[in-house]
N, C-alpha and C positions, 0 to 999 in steps of 0.2 A: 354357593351359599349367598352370595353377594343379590343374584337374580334372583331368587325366592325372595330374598327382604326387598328389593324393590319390585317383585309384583304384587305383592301385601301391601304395601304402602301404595301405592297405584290403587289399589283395590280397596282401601281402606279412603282413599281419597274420593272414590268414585259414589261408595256412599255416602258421603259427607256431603257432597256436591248436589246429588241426588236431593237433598233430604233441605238442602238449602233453595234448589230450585222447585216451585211449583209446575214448570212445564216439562221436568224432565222424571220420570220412572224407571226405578231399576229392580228386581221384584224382590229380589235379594242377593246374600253373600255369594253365594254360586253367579248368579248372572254374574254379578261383581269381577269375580275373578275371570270369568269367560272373558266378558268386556278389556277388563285388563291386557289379557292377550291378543285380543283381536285388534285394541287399539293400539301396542306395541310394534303388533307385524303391521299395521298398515302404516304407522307412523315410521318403520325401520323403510316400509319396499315403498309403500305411492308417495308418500310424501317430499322425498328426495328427489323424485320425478318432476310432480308438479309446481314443486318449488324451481325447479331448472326450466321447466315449459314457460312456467308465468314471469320470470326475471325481469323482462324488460317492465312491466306493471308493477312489479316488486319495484323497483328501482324508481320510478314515478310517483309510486304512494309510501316512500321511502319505507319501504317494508311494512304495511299495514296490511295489504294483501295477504300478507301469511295469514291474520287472524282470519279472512274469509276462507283458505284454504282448509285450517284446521277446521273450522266449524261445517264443513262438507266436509272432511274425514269420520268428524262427531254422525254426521247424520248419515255415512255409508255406515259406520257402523250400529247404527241403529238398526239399521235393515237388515245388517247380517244375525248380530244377537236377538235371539226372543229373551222377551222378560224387558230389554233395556228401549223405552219409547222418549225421542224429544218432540217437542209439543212446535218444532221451525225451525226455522233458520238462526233467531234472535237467540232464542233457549241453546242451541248447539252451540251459539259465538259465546253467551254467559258461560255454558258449560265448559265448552275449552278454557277461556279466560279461568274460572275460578279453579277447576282440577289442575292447569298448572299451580297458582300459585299456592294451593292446601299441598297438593306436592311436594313441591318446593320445602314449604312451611315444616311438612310432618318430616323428611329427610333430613331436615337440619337439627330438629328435635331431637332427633335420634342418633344421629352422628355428626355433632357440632363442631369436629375437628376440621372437615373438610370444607 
């Protein structure tokens, strides 16, 4: 139950985000939830990867490198979902940056104990 409400809330972020950026397209709720999932698996399986490959650059740009990694996750999966288009490289770093923090935002809304 727990994973259904945060992939609605993911998914409910993604249009919010969507709707906030002018370079990014998402066609709607379906793509929404697609995106959700496909941003999850990439975020659980490459992510952990590439964060251990880049380290030492992590550790140089005292972890600001994540934001370039995430926003290359942003833009593989553009390429995977149809329906969901970023307009670069800049729109994918906005779009990371702002979907965590509406994230963040709507998860606390909802369950402010934790």
């Amino acid at each position: 139950m727990n994973i259904l409400i945060k992939w609605l809330i993911l998914a409910a972020s993604i249009l919010i985000t969507a709707k906030l950026l002018p370079g990014v397209v998402v066609t709607g709720l379906w793509t929404a939830l697609v995106l959700a999932i496909v941003l999850g698996l990439i975020n659980a399986i490459l992510r952990p990867i590439l964060v251990i490959l880049t380290l030492p650059i992590n550790i140089l740009t005292l972890g600001l490198f994540t934001l370039v990694i995430n926003a290359l996750l942003v833009m593989l999966a553009s390429s995977i979902v149809k329906g969901f288009e970023v307009g670069g490289f800049i729109n994918a770093l906005l779009f990371s940056i702002i979907l965590s923090v509406i994230s963040f935002v709507i998860s606390k809304v909802l369950d402010p104990i934790k």
